[in-house]
C-alpha positions as CSV (number, residue, x, y, z in Angstrom):
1,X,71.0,45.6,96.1
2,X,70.8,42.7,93.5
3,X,67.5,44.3,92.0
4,X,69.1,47.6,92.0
5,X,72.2,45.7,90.4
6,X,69.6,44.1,87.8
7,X,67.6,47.0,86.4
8,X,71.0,48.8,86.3
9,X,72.6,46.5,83.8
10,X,69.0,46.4,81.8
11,X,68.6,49.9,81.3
12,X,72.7,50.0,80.3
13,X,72.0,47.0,78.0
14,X,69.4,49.1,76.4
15,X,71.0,52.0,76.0
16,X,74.2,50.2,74.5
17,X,71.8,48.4,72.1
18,X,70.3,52.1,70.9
19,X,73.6,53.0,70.7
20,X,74.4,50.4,68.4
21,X,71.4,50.3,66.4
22,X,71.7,54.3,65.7
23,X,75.3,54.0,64.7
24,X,74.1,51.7,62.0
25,X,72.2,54.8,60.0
26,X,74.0,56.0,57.5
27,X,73.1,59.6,57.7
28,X,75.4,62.1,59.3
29,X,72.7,63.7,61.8
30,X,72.1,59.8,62.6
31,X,76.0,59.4,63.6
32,X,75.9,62.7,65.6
33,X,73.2,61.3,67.6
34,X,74.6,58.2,67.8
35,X,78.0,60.1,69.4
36,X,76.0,62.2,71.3
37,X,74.0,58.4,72.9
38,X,77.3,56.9,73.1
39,X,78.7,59.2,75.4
40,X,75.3,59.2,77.8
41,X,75.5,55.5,77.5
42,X,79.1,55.0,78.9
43,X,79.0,57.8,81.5
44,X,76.1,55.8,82.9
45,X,78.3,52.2,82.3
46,X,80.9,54.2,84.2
47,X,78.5,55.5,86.8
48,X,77.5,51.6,87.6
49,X,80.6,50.1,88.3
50,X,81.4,52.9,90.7
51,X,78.1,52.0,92.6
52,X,78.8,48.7,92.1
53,X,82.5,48.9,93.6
54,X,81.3,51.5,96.3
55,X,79.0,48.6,97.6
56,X,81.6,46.4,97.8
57,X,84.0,48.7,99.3
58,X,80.9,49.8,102.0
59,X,79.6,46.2,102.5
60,X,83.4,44.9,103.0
61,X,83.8,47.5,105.4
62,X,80.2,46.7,107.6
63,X,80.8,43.2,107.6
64,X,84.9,43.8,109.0
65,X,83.4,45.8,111.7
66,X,80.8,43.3,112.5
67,X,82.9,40.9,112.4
68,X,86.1,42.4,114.8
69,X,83.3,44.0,117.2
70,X,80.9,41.1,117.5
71,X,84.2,38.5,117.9
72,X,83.1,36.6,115.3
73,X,84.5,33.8,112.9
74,X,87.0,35.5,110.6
75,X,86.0,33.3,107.7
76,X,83.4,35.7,106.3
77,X,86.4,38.5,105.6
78,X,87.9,36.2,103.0
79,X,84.7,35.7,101.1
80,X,84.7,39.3,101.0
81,X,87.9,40.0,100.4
82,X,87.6,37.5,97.4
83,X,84.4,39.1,96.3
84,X,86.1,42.7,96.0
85,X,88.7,41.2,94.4
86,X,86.1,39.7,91.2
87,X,84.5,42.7,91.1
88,X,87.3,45.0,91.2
89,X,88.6,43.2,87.5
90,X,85.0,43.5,86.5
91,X,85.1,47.2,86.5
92,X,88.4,47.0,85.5
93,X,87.4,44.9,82.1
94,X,84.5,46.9,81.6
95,X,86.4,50.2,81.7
96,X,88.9,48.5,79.4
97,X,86.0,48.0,77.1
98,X,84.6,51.6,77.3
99,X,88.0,52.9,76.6
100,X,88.7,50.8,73.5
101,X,85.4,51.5,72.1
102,X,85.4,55.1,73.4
103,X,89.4,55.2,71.2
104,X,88.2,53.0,68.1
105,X,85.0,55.4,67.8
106,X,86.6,58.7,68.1
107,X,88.8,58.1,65.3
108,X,86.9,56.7,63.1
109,X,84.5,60.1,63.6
110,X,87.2,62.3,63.6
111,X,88.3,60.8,60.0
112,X,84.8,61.1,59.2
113,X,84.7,57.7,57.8
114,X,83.4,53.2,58.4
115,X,85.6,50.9,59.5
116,X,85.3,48.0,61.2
117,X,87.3,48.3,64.2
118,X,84.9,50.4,65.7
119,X,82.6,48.0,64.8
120,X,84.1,45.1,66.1
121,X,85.2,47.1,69.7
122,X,81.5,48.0,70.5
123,X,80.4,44.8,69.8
124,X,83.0,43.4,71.9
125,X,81.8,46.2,74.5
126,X,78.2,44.9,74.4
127,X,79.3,41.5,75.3
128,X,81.7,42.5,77.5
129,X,78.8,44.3,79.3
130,X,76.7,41.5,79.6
131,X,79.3,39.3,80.7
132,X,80.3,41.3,83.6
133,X,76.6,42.5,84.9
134,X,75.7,38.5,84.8
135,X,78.9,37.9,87.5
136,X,78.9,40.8,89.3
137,X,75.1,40.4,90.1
138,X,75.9,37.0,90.9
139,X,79.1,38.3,93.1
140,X,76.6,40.9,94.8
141,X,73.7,38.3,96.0
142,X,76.7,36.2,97.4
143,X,77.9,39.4,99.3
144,X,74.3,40.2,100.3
145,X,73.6,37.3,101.5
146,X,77.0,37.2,103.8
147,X,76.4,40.7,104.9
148,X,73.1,39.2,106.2
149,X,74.6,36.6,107.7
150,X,77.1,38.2,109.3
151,X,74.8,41.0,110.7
152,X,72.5,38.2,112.1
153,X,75.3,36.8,113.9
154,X,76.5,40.1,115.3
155,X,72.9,40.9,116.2
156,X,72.4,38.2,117.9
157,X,76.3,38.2,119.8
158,X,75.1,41.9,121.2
159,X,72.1,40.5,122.1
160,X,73.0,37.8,124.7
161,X,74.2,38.7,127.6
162,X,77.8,37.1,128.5
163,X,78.8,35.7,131.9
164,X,80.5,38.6,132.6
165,X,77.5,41.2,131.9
166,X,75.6,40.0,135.8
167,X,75.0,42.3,138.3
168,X,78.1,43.1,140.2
């Protein structure tokens, strides 16, 4: 998942850069395109942090069960827990972001007209973006490598036989 995570945030960086770079034109079919980009661009932000909470939500919920069923160490459900947690005001900023650009560019293509709000938001959005894939890709290889860990464990718990597993 933290390659998946990667090339995600690459291609959205991309896009967002386009974006940007075609609302600079000054022509009028240029700024229709540039709408027409900037709503593809932030579906697909949108669409990212939704996979990127769904994995957390589906990981958390693999790692509980492997961790109640195999009667392991508890430990790893806080790390998790903690983990959801960092991602969940990742998204959170990030749609925070979308919206205030989303707002600030709306009006200023409604009035038909520059300003530097806008301007100033999808900057802010850019870096925003870039902040947030660089810690939740970080937040996902920690949760990878957990969910390994834990599934290792519980693999090798259902594995060996207890005392209680003889022939009766």
């Amino acid at each position: 998942m933290p390659r998946i995570v990667v090339c995600l945030a690459i291609a959205n960086l991309i896009l967002l850069l386009m974006t940007a770079a075609m609302g600079l034109g000054a022509s009028r079919p240029s700024l229709d395109r540039h709408v027409l980009l900037a709503v593809v661009t932030l579906m697909v932000s949108c669409g990212i942090q939704v996979v990127v909470f769904t994995y957390f939500t589906i990981t958390g919920k693999m790692i509980g069960q492997a961790v109640h069923l195999g009667g392991l160490d508890t430990a790893p459900l806080a790390a998790v827990e903690s983990s959801k947690k960092s991602a969940s005001r990742l998204v959170g900023l990030v749609m925070v972001g979308v919206v205030f650009a989303t707002a600030t560019g709306a009006a200023q293509w409604r009035a038909d007209a520059r300003g530097t709000m806008h301007f100033a938001a999808a900057g802010l959005l850019v870096l925003v973006h870039a902040l947030a894939f660089y810690r939740e890709y970080d937040l996902v290889w920690a949760n990878a490598r957990l969910m390994d860990d834990v599934l290792r464990q519980y693999r090798a718990r259902r594995t060996t036989p207890s005392a209680g597993d003889g022939p009766a």
